[in-house]
N, C-alpha and C positions, 0 to 999 in steps of 0.2 A: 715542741709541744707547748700550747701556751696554758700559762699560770693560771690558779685559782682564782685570783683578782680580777686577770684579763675576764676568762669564762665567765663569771658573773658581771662585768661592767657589760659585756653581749647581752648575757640575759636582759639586764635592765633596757637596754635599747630595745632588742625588739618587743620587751615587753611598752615601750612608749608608745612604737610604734603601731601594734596594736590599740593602743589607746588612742592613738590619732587618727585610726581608721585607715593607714598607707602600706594595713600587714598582706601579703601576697593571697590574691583571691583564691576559693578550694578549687581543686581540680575539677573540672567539666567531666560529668558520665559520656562513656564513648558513644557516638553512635549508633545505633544498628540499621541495620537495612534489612528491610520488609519485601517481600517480591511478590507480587501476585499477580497470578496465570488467568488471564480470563479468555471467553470465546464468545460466540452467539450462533446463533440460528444451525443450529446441530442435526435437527430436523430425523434423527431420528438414523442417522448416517453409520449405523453399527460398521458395514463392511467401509472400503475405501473408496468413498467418489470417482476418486482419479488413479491409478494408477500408480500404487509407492507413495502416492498422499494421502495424509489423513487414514481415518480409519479408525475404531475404538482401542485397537489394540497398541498400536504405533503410537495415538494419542494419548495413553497408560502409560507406554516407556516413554516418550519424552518427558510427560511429566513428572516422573519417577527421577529421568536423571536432573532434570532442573531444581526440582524438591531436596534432591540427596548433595545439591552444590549450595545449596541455603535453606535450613531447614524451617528459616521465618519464612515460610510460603503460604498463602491463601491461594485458592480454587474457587472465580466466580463464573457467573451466567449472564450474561444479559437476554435468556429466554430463546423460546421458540425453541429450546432441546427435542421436544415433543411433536406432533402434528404435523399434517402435511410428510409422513416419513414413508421409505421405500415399504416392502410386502415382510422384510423381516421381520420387522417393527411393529408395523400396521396392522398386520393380524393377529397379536397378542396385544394390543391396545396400548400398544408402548410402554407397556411394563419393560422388556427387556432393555430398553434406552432408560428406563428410571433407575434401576438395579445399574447398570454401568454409570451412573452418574455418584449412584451411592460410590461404587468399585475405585473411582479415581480421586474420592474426598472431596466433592464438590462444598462447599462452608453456606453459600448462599444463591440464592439467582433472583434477578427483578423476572414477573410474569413476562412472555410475552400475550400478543391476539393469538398466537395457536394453542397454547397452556388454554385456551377457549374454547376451544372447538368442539367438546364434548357438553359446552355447558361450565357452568360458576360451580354447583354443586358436584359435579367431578373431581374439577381441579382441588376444591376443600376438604370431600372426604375419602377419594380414592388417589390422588396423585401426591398432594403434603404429604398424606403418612407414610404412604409407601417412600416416599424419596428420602427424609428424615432430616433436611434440610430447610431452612425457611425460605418459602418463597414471597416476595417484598415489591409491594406495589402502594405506594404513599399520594398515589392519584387518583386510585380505585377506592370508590366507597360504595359501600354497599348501606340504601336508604341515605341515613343522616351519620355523623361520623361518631354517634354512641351505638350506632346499632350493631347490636352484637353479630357476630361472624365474619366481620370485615378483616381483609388480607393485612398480614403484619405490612407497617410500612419502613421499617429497617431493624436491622439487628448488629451487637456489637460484637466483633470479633477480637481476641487478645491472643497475639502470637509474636515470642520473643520478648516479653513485657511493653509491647505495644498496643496500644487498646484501639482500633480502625473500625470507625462506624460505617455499615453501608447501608444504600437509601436503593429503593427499586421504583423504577417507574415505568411506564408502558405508553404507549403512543396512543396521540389523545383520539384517532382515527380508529381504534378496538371496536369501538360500537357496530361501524360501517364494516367491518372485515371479520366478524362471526354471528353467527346466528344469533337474534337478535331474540328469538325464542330460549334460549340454553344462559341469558344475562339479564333478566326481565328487573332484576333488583340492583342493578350496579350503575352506578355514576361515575363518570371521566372528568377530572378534573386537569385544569392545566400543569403538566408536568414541572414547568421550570419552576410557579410559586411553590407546589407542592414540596420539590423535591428541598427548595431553598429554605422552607417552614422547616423542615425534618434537620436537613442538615446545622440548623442555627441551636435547635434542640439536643442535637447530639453533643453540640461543643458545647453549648451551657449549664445542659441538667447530666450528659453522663462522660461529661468530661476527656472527652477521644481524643488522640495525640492528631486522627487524619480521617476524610471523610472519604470515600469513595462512593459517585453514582453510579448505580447500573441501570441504564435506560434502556428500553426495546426502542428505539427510536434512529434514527441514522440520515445521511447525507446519501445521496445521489453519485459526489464527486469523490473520484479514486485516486489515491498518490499522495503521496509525502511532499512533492516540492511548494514553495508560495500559492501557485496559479492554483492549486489539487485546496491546498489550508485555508488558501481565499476563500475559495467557496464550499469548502464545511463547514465554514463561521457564517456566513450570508446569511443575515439576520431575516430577511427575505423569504425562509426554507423554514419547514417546523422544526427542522433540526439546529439549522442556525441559530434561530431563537433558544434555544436550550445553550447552545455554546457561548454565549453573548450574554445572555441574561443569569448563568447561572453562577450565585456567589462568591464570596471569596473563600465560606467555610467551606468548599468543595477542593480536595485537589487533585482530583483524576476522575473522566469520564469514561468512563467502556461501553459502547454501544452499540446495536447491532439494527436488524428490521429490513436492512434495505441491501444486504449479501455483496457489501463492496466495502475493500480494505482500504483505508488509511489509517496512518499514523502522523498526528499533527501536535504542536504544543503550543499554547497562546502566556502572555504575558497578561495577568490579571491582578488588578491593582489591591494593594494590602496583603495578598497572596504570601510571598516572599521565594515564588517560585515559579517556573514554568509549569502551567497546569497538561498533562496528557490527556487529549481526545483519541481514542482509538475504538476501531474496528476489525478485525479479522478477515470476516467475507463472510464464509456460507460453511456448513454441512464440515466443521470439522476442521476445515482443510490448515488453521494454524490457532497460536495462542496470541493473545495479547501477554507483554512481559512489560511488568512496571516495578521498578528499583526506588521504592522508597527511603532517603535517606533522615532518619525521625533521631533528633537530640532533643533533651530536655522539655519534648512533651510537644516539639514543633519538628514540620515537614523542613528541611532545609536544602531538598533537592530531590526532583521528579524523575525519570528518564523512562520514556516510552519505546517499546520494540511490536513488531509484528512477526512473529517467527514461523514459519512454514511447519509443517508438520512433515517432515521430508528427510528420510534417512535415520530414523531414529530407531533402534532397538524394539519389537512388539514386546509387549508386557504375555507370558507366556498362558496367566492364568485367566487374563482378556480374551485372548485367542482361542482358548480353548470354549472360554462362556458363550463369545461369538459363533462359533462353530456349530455348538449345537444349537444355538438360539435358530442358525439356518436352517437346521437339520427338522427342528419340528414346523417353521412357519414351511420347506420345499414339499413337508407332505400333503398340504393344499395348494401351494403352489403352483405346482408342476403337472394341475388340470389340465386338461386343454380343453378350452371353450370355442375356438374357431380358428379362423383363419384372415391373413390380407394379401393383397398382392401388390402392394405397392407401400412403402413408409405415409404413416401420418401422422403430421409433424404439424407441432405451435409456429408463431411466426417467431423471426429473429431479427436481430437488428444487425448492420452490416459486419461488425465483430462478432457475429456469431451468436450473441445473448436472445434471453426469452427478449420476447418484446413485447408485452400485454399492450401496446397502441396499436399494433395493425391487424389485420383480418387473418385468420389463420386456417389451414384446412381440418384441424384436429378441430380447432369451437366450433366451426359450421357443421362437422360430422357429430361431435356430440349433440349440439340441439338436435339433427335429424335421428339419431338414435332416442331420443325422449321426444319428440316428434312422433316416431311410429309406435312404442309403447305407448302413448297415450290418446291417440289416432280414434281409436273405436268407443262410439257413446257409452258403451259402458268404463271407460275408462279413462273419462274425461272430455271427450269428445272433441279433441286439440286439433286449433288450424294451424301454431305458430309454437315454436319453441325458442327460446333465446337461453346461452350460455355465459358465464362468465372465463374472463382468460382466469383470475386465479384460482379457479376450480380444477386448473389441468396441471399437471408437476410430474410432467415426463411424454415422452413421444411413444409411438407405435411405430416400432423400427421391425422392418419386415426381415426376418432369420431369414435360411435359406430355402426350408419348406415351407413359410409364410407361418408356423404355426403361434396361435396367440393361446397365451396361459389365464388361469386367475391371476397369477400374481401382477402381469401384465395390465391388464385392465387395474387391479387394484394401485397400482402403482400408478397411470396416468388418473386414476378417479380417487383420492385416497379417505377422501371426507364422508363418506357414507348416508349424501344429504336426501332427507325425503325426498321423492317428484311430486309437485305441486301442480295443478290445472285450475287456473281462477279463468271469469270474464271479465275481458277489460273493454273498453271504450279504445276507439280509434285514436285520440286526443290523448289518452292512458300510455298508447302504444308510443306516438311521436314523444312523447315525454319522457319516455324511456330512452327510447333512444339518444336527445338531445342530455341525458343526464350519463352518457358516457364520456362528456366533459366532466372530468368531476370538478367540485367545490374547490375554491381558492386554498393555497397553501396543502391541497392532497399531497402523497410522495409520490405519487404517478398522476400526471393531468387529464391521460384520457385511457380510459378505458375499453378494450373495442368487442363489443357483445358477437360470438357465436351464432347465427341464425341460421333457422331450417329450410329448407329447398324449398321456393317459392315462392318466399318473401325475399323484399330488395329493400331498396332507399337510392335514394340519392340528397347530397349536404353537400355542406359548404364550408369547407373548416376556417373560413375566413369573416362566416358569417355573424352575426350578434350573437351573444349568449342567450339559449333558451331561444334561439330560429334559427340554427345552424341547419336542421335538416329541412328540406321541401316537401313543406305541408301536402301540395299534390303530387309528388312524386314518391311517393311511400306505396308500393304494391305488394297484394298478394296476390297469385296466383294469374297474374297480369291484370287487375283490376286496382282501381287505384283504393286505397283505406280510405272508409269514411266515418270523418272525426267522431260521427255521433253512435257510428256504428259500434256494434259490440262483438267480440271475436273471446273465443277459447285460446288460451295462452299457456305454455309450461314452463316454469322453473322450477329448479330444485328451490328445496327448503330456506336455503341462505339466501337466495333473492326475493324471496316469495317474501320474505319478513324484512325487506329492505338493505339488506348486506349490500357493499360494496360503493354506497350511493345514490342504491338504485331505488329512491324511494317512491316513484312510482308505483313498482311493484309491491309495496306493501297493501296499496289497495285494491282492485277489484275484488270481486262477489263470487259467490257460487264454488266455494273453493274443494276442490275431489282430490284428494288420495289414494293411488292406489295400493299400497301398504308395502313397494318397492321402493329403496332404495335409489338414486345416479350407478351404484355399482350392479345389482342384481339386477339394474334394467340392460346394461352395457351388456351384460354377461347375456340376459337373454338373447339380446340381439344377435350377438357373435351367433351364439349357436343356432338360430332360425336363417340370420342373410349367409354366412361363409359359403365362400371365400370372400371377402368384402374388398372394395374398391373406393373410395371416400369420392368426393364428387369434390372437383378441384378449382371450379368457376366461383369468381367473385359473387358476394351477393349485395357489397356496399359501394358505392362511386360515388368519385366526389362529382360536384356539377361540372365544372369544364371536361370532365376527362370524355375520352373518347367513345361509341356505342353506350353513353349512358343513356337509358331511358326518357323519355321524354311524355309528361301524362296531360293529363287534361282534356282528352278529348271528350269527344258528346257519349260517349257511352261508356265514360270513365277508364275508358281502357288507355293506355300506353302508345306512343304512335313510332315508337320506332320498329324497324323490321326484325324480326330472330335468326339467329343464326346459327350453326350447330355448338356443340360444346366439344371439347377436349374428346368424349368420350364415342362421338359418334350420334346421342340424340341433341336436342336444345336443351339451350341452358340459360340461367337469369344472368349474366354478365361473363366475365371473363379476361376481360381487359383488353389489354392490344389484340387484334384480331378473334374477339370473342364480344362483341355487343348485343344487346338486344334482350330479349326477355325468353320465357319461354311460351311456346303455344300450345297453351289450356284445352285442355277438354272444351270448354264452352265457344274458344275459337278457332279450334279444328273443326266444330260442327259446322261454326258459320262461315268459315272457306268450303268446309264439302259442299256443303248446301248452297252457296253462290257456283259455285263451279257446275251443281248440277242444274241451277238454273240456266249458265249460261249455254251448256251444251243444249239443253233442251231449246233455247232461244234458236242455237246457231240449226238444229236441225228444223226448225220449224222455215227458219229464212232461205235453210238449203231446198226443202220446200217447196217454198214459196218460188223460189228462185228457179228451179226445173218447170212451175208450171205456165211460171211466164216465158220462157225458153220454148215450151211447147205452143201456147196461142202463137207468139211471132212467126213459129216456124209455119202453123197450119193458115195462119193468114195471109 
């Protein structure tokens, strides 16, 4: 034991040592670690997409066991929970998806374009309240950026004594992908400045240890490995632009928009960390998992996961909400409106996906459905209908006795858009069409519009921007369009106002409603045509391809020959072994009518011909 002397000559040293500033620094506060569960494009997916994936209930117990393994857990959104949702959903106006979002502690969500589809004044006084969460868009202004009623553009969250600001933003393409009637006061600003303003704010005026973006915005490309990361940063892409430009007070993106998973992390300078880019996919089907690790008021390490929603325990009291959420939307449901006899289906891409770039038999059968409802002059008096592909969000899959339901129809039509009949110009029409290019930097480049039996085209997908299709090979009814001409035309509501880029259609004149719906028209139809057959002949070709049309002639009509269709009559195309147009009323007249002159020709020469037969003989 040492002596009184020794203990106090100790004291005196470390007390020097203090005094020289060499006394042992105070302990560092431990870390914590922050986790937070994000998803996107939910869409409304109460039951389970797939099969033991996903599912509101399953989606409850995982998150219930990930929460109960780290109770510093946030629950974000990057949007599009809402709209565009199956019949459960859709026919209580997506309450029952806002109540389950309450159900599993959602903290916050950035808008997406479907949080739109009812309109700006929805989303602010029936969808906020109800959800009780703030929903966060720092790109949306509404007028100028004092004007009152404009959407929060983030909010700070504190869990575990960590203070995590989140910033929301939405993709700067909203305008073109909701009715443009239902957002007449909102302005799109660029996301990446926006969201970099917000985040610079949150670290200097309210002091957050860590910022997290939720964007409705997203990449194209799928996968975890370099090649997949490469090109979700591709500064090139609107999305890239957000991964590339966005600061260093960010340090985790969650993002959704575009229904395709990756999980990537980039190296971003003054950071002090790998920043996580993640996505999910679609409708539920997994979470985003991010492991915050936050010392002394700083991120000191990110780690990004994509986890399946796959084998997890249902939350029992989910299951049960969901159950009957079915129970009241199956009692309209389970209508039956008509019948098909055969699947009619979107187009797909060689793996199987939607493809909104190629022609499909489902768009071609919906314009001829708002084709015939609006057919009769009292009713618009429509020669031409065009559809949009993101207007359809499900196939007509034919059961075993072909029976089609409401929920069916509501489920392939689920936006409820007025039908519109305006008059356009010929000129109007080709511009339409050539505007299924869309605009540089879109997240889909082409678009490919629905049309009604009788109208064709033929283009040139190699041709100039804004003359890709042939001016004289543009027909209706085997007649070629004439640019100065004026034609009755239907869209719904969301093209008629320019959605999708179709800004053509925002003008024409004379514009009629007839106070239905895309869905109450569908529904009509089932029940007047059933059992229905969709009509399965091409009505677009490119110029090289084969029986494509050929116009120009002197009486404006089409010079190639028709030939039957698929179905047994003629058809305007059809591809391999189906070219040619179809033959009109006005040119079945004019083969009857040649054919009866020619009979009447050959019996006049038959004749002629016995009576010269006769003078030889009597000669």
């Amino acid at each position: 034991m040492r002596s009184l002397p020794m203990r106090a000559a100790l004291a005196t040293a470390a007390a020097t040592l203090v005094v020289l500033g060499t006394a042992p620094a105070p302990a560092q506060a431990a870390p914590t670690e922050v986790q937070i569960l994000g998803f996107n494009d939910f869409h409304g997916r109460l039951e389970a997409p797939t099969a033991g994936v996903g599912g509101a209930a399953q989606m409850a117990g995982m998150i219930e066991q990930l929460r109960a393994a780290n109770n510093n857990t946030l629950v974000l959104s990057a949007g599009d929970s809402i709209g565009a949702s199956p019949f459960i959903s859709l026919v209580q106006k997506d309450e029952p998806t806002i109540d389950f979002l309450k159900m599993i502690g959602v903290d916050a969500s950035s808008i997406g374009n479907h949080e739109l589809d009812r309109g700006f004044d929805d989303l602010n006084d029936r969808v906020i309240p109800r959800a009780g969460f703030p929903y966060l868009a720092a790109n949306v202004y509404r007028g100028t950026e004092a004007a009152p009623g404009r959407l929060a553009e983030s909010t700070v969250l504190t869990v575990g004594g960590v203070r995590i600001g989140v910033v929301g933003a939405v993709t700067l393409e909203t305008s073109s992908l909701v009715s443009p009637a239902g957002i007449p006061v909102l302005t799109f600003k660029d996301p990446t400045a926006e969201a970099n303003r917000v985040a610079a704010k949150l670290k200097a005026d309210d002091d957050v240890d860590a910022v997290v973006l939720l964007v409705h915005e997203g990449s194209e490309a799928s996968g975890t490995d370099a090649a997949a990361c490469a090109a979700v940063a591709d500064p090139s892409t609107p999305f890239g632009k957000i991964v590339t430009g966005a600061s260093a007070d960010i340090n985790v993106i969650i993002s959704g928009h575009t229904h395709v998973p990756y999980n990537c992390s980039y190296d971003v300078p003054k950071l002090g960390h790998k920043r996580p880019v993640l996505q999910t996919g679609r409708y539920g089907d997994a979470l985003d998992q991010v492991k915050l690790t936050v010392a002394d008021g700083k991120v000191t390490a990110a780690e990004g996961a994509v986890l399946p929603i796959k084998g997890y325990p249902a939350d029992p009291a989910v299951a049960q909400f969901v159950a009957d959420t079915k129970a009241e939307a199956d009692v309209q449901g389970k209508v039956k409106i008509g019948e098909i006899t055969a699947d009619i289906k979107r187009a797909v891409t060689a793996e199987g996906v939607e493809d909104r770039g190629s022609e499909s038999t489902l768009g071609n059968f919906i314009a001829d459905v708002q084709l015939e409802g609006t057919r009769a002059a009292n009713r618009g008096g429509a020669q031409i209908a065009f559809m949009n592909p993101g207007g359809l969000r499900a196939d007509f899959v034919k059961s075993p006795d072909g029976t089609v339901t409401f929920a069916d129809a509501a489920t392939v039509q689920p936006f409820a858009n007025d039908v519109i009949t305006k008059t356009y110009t010929g000129a109007e029409i080709k511009e339409t069409l050539e505007q299924q290019w869309q605009p540089a930097g879109a997240s889909r480049p082409f678009l490919h519009l629905g049309v009604s039996k009788g109208f064709s085209y033929v283009y040139d997908p190699n041709g100039p921007a804004g003359n890709r299709v042939i001016a004289d090979r543009i027909f209706l009814n085997g007649r070629v369009i004439d640019p100065k001409g004026t034609y009755r035309v239907t869209v719904n509501s969301f093209l008629a106002s320019g959605g999708d880029n179709f800004k053509a259609l925002a003008g024409g004149v004379d514009p009629l409603a007839t106070g239905d719906n895309d869905l109450t028209v569908l529904i009509d139809y089932f029940r007047a045509k059933s059992p229905v057959t969709a009509d399965t002949v091409e009505r677009a070709y490119t110029v090289d391809q084969p029986g494509a049309p050929v116009g120009g002639g002197p009486s404006g009509e089409p010079t190639g020959s028709p030939t039957a269709s698929p179905s047994g009559g003629t058809g305007n195309g059809g591809g391999a072994g189906e070219p040619g147009l179809p033959i009109t009323g006005v040119k079945a007249l004019t083969i009857a009518g040649a054919g009866i002159i020619l009979l009447l020709a050959g019996a006049v020469a038959l004749v002629a011909a016995r009576r010269r037969r006769i003078r030889l003989t009597v000669e």
